[in-house]
N, C-alpha and C positions, 0 to 999 in steps of 0.2 A: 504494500500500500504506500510506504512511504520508507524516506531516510530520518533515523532519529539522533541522528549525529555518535560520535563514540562506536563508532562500528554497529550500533544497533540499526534495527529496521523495525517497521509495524507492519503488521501481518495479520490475514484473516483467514480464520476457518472455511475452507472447502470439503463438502464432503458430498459425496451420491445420495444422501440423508435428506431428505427434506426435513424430518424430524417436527414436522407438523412448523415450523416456523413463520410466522407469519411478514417475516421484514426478510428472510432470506433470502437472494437476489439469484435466481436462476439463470444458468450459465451454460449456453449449449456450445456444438464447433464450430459454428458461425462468430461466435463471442471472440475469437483466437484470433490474433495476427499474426502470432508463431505458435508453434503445438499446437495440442490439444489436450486434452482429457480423454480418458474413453469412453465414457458416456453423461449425458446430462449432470451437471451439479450445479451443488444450491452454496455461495459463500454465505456465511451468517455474519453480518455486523454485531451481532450479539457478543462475539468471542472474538476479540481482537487480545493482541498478543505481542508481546516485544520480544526480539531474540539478538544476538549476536549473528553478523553475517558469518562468520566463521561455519555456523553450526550450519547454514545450507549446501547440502552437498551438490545438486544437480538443479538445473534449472527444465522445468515444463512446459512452458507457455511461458505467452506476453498475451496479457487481453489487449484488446481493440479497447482505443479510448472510449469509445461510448461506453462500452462495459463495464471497463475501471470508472467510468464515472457516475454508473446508476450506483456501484456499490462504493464508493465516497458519498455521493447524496441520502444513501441509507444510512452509512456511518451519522452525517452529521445529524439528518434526522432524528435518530433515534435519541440523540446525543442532548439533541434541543430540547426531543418532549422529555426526557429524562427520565422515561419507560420502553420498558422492550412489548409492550402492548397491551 
């Protein structure tokens, strides 16, 4: 999602799970400007995450900016109502 300076990065949950979520931003291979996924997934804004770039071993994809940007507008959304629903 983003750079958080310090070698960190922000990072969201993708998973083949819809997990009933209702802000989860569905992600098919049309979403991809490199890779892909192998089948539909849902990123969840709900679970964001910081890690060390270190700790990425391989890269998957790159979303299409449209993509990356419904799930930044879910991020902030969610962020503003200050409920996950």
């Amino acid at each position: 999602m983003a750079t958080a300076g310090f070698g960190d990065v922000v990072l969201c949950q993708i998973t083949s799970n819809p997990y009933s979520d209702a802000i989860a931003v569905e992600l098919t291979l049309d979403d991809f400007a490199e890779g892909s996924l192998r089948r539909i997934s849902y990123a969840r804004p709900g679970k964001l995450f910081t890690a060390d770039r270190t700790l990425i071993r391989r890269r998957i994809g790159e979303l299409r900016p449209e993509a990356h940007g419904r799930v930044v507008n879910r991020v902030v959304a969610l962020i503003r109502s200050g409920t996950s629903g």
